[in-house]
C-alpha positions in Angstrom: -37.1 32.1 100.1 -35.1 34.6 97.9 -32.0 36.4 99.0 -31.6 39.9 99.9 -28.9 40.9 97.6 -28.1 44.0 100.1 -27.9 41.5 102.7 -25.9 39.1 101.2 -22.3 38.0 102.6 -19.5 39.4 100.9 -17.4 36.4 99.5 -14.7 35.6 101.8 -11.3 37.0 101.0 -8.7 34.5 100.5 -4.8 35.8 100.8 -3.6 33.3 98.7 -6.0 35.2 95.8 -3.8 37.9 96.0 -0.1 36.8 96.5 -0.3 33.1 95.2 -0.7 29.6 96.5 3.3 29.9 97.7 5.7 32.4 99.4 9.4 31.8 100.0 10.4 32.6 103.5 14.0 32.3 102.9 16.2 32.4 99.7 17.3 29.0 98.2 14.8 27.1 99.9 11.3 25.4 98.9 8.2 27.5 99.0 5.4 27.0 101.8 2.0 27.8 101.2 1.0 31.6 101.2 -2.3 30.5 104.2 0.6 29.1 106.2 3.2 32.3 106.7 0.6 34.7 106.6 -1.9 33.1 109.1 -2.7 35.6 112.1 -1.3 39.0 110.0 -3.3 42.2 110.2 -1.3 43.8 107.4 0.8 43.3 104.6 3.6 45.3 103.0 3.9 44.6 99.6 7.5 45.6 98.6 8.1 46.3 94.8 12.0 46.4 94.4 15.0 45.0 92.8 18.6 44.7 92.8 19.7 46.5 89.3 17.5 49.6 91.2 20.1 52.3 93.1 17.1 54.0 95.1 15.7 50.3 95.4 19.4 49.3 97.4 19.4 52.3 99.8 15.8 52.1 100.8 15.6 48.3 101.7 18.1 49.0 105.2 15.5 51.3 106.1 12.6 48.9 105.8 14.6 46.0 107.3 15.2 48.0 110.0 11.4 49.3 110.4 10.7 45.7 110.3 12.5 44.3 112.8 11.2 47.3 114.8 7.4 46.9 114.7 6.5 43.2 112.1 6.2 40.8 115.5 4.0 43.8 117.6 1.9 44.7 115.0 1.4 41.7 113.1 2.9 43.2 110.1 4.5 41.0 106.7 6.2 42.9 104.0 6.2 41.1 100.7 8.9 41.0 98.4 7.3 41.5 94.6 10.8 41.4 93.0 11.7 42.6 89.5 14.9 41.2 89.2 16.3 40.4 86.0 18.3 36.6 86.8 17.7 34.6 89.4 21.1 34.9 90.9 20.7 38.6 91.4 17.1 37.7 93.4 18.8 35.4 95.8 21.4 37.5 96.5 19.4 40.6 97.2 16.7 38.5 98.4 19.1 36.6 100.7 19.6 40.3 103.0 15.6 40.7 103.8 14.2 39.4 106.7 10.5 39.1 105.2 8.5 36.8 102.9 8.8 36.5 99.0 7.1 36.1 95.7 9.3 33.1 94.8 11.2 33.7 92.0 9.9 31.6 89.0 8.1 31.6 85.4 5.0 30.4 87.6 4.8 33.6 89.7 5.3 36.2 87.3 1.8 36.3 86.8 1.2 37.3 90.2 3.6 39.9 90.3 2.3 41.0 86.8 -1.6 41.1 88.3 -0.1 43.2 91.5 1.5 45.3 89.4 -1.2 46.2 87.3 -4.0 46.4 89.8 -1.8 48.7 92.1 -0.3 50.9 89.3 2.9 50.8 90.5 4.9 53.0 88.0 8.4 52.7 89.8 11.0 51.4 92.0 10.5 50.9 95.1 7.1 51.3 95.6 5.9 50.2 99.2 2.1 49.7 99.4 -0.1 48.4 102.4 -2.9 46.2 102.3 -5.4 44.8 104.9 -4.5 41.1 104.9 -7.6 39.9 106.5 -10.0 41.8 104.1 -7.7 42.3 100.9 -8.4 46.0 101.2 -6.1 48.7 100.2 -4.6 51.2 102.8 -1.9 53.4 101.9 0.5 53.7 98.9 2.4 56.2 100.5 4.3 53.2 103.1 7.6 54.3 100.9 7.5 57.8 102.6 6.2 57.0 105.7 9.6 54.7 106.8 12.2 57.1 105.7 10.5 59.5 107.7 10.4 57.1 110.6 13.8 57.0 109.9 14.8 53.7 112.6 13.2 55.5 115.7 11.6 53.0 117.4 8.5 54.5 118.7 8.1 56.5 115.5 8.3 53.4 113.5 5.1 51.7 115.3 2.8 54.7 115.8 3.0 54.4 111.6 2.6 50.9 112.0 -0.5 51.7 114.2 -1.9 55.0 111.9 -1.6 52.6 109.0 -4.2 50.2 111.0 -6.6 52.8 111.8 -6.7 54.6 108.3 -9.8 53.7 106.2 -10.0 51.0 103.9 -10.4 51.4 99.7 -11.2 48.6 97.6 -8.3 47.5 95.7 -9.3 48.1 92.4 -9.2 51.9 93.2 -5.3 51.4 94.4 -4.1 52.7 91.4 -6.2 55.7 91.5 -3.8 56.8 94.7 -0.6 56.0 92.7 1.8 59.5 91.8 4.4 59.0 90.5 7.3 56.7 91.2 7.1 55.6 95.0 3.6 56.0 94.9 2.4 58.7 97.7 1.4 62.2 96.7 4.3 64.0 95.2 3.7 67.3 97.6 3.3 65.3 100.5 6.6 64.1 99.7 8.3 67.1 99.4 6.5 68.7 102.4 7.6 65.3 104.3 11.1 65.8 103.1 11.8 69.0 104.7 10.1 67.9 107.5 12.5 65.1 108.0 15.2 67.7 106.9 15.1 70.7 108.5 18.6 72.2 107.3 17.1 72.5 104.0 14.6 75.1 105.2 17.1 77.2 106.8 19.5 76.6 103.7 16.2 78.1 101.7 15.8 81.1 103.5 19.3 81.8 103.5 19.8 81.7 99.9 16.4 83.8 100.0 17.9 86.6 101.8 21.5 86.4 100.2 19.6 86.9 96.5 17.5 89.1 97.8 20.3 91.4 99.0 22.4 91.0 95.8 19.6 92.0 93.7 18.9 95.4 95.7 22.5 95.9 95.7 22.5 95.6 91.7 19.8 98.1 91.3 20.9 101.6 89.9 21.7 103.8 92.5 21.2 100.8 95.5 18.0 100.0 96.8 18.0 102.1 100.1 19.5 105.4 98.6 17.9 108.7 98.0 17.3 108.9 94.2 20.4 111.1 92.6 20.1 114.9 91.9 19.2 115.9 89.0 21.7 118.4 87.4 21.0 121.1 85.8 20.8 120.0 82.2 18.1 117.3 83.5 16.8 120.4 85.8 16.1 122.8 82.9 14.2 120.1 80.9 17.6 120.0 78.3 18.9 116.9 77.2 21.8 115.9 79.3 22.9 112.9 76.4 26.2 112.8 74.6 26.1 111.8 70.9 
């Protein structure tokens, strides 16, 4: 009997397809297999990041922190994809995070090459959430959402828990969601910037008002007062200039 082609099982999604046969769980120490430390995870935080990177250095406290806070609960991995340049520099910078790793030899690049790519990640750090049960892409916009968590507690897992109820996009649209370094929509970052930053609004209006102000006091005559008299060479219609 033939198969219904509509009907017909999607292939099985394998999470070893995506991040390798191996993942370090610790720095200086053998890889285990990828099925093993990622069995019974709902979702999986793939970290791009590396230690020449300044933004890269003050952003990973934040996601440690985040992590600690909500990984056990929510069954949530993060994923280091590191672009480190020797491999002294990965295991120091490595050797600070909590979480899993691509480990860190000629073997993997490949994988972290094939992430890269399908993602379009176009800079450091990018934080980007996939469903690791289904392979599915989530949210490229992760980066943004921790900061503005910002170590609360309770903030940090209703993310957690808005990133499990968000709909799912097949990976190879993942780059499609990508702008900009960070990945995220660049307005939504500013608007989520002020958000988390308050001071700056009132600093805006401030400045606003004080330009404002300074430009009606540099118009001819002031911008509240009456309009000067007219004398009486500019009365009679003569011409009141001096040559």
């Amino acid at each position: 009997m033939p198969t219904n082609k509509k009907n017909a099982a999607k292939p099985k999604f394998s999470i070893e397809t995506l991040l390798g046969p191996t993942l370090l769980a610790k720095a200086n120490e053998d890889a285990k297999p990828t099925k093993t430390l990622m069995q019974g995870k709902d979702l999986v935080a793939l970290y791009f990041s590396a230690s020449w990177c300044p933004p890269c250095k003050t952003f990973s406290p934040l996601l440690t922190d985040f992590y600690c806070e909500t990984a056990k609960e929510n069954k949530l991995e993060v994923v280091y994809v590191g672009h480190d340049k020797t491999y002294e520099s990965f295991a120091e910078y490595y050797g600070k995070m909590p979480w899993l790793s691509i480990p860190a030899e000629e073997g993997a690049l490949q994988v972290k090459r094939n992430l890269g790519e399908t993602l379009g990640v176009k800079g450091l750090p990018t934080l980007v959430v996939i469903d690791a049960k289904t392979g599915e892409f989530i949210t490229a916009s992760a980066r943004t959402d921790v900061e503005i968590a910002g170590g609360d507690k309770e903030k940090a897992n209703a993310t957690v828990k808005q990133w499990k109820a968000m709909e799912r996009k097949p990976l190879s649209e993942a780059a499609s969601y990508m702008d900009g370094p960070g990945g995220g929509n660049i307005l939504m970052k500013i608007v989520m910037f002020f958000a988390k930053n308050p001071i700056y609004v009132f600093a805006l209006l401030y400045f606003y008002r004080f330009a404002k102000k300074t430009w009606n006091e540099g118009l001819p005559g002031g911008a509240d007062d009456e309009p000067p008299e007219m004398g009486d060479e500019q009365a009679s219609g003569e011409d009141a200039s001096e040559f």
